[in-house]
N, C-alpha and C positions, 0 to 999 in steps of 0.2 A: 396531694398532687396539684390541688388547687395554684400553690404557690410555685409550685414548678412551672404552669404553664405561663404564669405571668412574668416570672423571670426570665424563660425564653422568649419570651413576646417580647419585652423589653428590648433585647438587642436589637430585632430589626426593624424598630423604629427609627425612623431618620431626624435627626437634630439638625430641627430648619434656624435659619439666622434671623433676627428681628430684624424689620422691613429696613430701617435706619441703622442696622448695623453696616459697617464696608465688606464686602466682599473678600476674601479670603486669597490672595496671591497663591498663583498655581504654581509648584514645583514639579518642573515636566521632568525632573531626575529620579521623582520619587512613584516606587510602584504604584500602580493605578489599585484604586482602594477595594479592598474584600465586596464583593456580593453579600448584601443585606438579607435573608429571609428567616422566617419561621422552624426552630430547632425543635420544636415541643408544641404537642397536642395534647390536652388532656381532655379527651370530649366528652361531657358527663349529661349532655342535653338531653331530657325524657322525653319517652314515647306520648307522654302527655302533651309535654310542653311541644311538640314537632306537630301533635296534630291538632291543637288547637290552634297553633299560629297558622299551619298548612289551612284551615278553615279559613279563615279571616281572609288570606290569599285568595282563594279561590272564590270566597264569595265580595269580594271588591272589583273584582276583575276589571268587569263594564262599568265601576261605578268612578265619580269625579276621581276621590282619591283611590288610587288600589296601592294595596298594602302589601310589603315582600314581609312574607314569610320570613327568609334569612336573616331583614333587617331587625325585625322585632327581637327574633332569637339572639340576635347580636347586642340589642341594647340590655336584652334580660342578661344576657352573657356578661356584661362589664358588669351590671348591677349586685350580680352574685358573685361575682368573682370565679365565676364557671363551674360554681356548686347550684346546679338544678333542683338538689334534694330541699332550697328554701322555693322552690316555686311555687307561686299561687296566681288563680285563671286572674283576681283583681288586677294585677300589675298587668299583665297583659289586654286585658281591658281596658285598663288608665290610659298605657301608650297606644292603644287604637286608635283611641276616643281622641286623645290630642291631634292625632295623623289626620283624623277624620276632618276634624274644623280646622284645620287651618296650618298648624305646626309643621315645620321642616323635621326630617332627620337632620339634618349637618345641624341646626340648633337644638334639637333635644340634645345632641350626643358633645357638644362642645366642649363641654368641660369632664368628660367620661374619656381618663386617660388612655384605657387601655377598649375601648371600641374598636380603632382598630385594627387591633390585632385578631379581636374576637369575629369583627367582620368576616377577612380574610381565613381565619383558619376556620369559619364553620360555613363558606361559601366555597371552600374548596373542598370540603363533607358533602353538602346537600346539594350543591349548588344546580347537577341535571336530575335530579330526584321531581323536580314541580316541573310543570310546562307545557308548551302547546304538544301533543300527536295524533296518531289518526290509527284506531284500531278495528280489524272486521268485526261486524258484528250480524247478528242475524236477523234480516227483515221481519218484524212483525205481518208484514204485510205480503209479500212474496216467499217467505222463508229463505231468501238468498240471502247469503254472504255478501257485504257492502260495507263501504268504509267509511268511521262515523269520526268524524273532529271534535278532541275532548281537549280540557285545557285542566288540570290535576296532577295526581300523582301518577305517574310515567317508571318508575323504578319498581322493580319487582323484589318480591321473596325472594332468597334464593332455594328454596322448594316449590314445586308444583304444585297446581292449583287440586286439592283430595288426598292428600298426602299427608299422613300423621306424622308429628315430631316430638321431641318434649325437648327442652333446653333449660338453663339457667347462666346466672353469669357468672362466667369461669374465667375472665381475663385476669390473667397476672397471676394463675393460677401455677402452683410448682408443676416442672416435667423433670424427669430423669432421664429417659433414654439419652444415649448418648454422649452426652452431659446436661449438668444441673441447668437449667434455665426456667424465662416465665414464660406460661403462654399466652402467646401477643396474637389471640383467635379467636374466637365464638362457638362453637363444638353443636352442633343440632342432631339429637339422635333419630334413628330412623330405622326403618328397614332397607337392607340391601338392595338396590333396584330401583330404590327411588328416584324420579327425575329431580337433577339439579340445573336449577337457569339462571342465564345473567342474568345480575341485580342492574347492570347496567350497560348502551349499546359500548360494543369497543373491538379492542383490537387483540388476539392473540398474541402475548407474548414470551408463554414458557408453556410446555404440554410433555408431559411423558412422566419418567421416572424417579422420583426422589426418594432417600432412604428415610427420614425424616415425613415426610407428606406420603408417600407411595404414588399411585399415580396421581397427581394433583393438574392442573389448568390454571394460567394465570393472563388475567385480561385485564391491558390497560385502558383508561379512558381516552376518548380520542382527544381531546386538553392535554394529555399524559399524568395527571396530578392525583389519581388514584390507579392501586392495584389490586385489583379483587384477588382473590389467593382459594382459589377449593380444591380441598385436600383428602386423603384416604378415600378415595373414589374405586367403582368397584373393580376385583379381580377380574381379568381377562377380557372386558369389553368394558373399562371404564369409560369412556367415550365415543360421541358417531365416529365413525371412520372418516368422516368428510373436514374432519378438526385438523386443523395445523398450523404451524407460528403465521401471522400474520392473516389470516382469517381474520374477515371481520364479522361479528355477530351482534345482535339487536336484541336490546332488553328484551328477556323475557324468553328468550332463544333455549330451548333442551339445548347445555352443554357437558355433559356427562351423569354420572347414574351412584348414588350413594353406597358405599360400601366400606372396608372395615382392613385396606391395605396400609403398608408404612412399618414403619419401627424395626427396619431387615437393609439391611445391605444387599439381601436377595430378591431380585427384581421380581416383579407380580405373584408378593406373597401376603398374606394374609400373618400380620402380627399385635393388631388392634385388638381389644378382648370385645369392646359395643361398635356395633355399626352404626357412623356420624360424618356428617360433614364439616369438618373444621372448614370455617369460614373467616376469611380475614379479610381489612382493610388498611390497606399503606396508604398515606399521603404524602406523596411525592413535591416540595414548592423549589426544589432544587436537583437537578439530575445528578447531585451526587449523594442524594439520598439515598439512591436506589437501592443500593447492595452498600453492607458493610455499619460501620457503628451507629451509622444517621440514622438508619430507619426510623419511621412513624408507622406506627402501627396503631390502631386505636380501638376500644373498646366498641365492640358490636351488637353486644344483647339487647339497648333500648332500640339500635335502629334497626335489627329484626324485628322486633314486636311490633314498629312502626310501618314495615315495609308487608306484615303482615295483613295488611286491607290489599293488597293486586298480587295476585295470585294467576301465573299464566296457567293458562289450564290444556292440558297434552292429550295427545292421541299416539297407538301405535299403528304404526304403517303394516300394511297386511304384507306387502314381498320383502321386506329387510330386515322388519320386528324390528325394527328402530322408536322409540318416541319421540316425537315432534309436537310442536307449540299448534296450538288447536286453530289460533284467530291469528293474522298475521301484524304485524304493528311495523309504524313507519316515523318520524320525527327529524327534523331538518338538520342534524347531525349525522345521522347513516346518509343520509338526502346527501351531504356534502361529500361523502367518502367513496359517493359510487361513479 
């Protein structure tokens, strides 16, 4: 798959003209040229490699040089050829340590032809997963609730914080129902009831009934360039009732309850034999992505295990028996949308 992703990357690369070559005479007869972007993902970066860089990140922050995360992952990403399974913490080291004294990225990566594409298509992955927000927390000192400015990981599980699962990685796994296809998801088993929360803040933009998903939720990023996808959600109260298209909701937000619906043409039934949240991610770098043969869909099981250190932790409400997120959280992307 490796070779897949770089032959898509390839096309939407732009073939700039050397500085001394002449400019190319415009033909205003001739249709105005295709839109350039990214057809293929193959994203294989480890929950290793995410959190050692995510480290380095976070502890440069205040320092002369601070290091992005994404960049590092990106030059590991040309280096490898976007097979993670050669990575080792040395290289990672090497490229800090140059960042550190003195080196640019645009000259480490100068002659790294396919950076990037890796760039771009693993900062439209991670890219609000790291960042400034401000979440309550409880006063040591008063025991009130107060809001405390962290600068980290920001993206959440998408299971609640006490909540057992088991998983493995199931992408591209055979499905039948239906017809034959692979599955383009992540599968977390659970018990019924479990809280399921956004991995990320966004926006409502599909809720209800699928034959295929049963009741599922799908949220897009306020960028639009991801679609979170959670599916077989449970029978008869899969979600608060306060959920509807266009709702926006904040990482880490209770947005429906794990259960074991789908595989029925008959609305709110149970046809799943284990109760799981199929979880998915689209990247969207063209709205004609969305629906239809484009899709990108990308493997999720390392960036579960990775998004498994922030875990929102819930309560239920005593007059709804709803669960709701325990600590409230804020970040200057909902900031913008209110």
């Amino acid at each position: 798959m490796a070779v897949l992703a770089l032959s898509f990357g390839i096309g939407y690369l732009k073939d700039i003209p050397a500085a001394n070559q002449a400019s190319p005479k415009v033909d205003t007869k001739s249709p105005a040229p295709k839109k350039e972007f990214i057809k293929w993902v193959d994203f294989r970066v480890t929950d290793t490699a995410m959190q050692k860089a995510m480290k380095l990140d976070i502890e440069s922050l205040d320092k002369e040089v601070h290091l992005d995360w994404i960049e590092l992952l990106s030059v590991l990403g040309a280096k490898y050829g976007g097979d993670f399974s050669k990575f080792q913490s040395k290289d990672l080291d090497s490229l800090a340590n140059r960042l550190k004294v003195g080196e640019k990225i645009e000259d480490i990566t100068r002659d790294m032809k396919y950076y990037p594409y890796y760039h771009e298509a693993y900062s439209t992955v991670l890219k609000e997963f790291v960042g400034e927000y401000e979440i309550q927390e409880q006063s040591k000192e008063t025991g009130k609730l107060e809001y405390t400015k962290k600068y980290g990981l920001k993206a959440f599980s998408p299971i609640a914080k006490g909540y057992g699962y088991s998983h493995y990685d199931d992408f591209g796994a055979s499905r039948s129902y239906g017809y034959k296809r692979k599955h383009l998801g992540h599968d977390m088993m659970g018990n019924v009831g479990t809280p399921i929360v956004a991995v990320e803040s966004g926006t409502v933009e599909a809720i209800g009934w699928n034959q295929y998903g049963g009741w599922r939720i799908g949220i897009r990023s306020f960028d639009r360039n991801r679609y979170y996808y959670y599916a077989h959600l449970r029978k008869n109260h899969p979600y608060p009732d306060d959920l509807s298209i266009g709702h926006t909701v904040k990482a880490g937000d209770v947005i429906g309850y794990l259960g074991m619906t789908g595989y029925s043409s008959k609305e709110n039934t149970n046809n799943i034999d284990t109760p799981h949240l199929h979880f998915g991610i689209q990247l969207i770098f063209d709205e004609s992505q969305k629906d239809g043969n484009g899709e990108i869909w990308i493997d999720c099981y390392e960036i579960t295990k990775f998004l498994s250190r922030n875990t929102s932790a819930t309560a239920k409400e005593d007059l709804t028996g709803e669960i709701r997120r325990k600590y409230d959280f804020f970040e200057k992307s909902v900031e913008n949308t209110e």
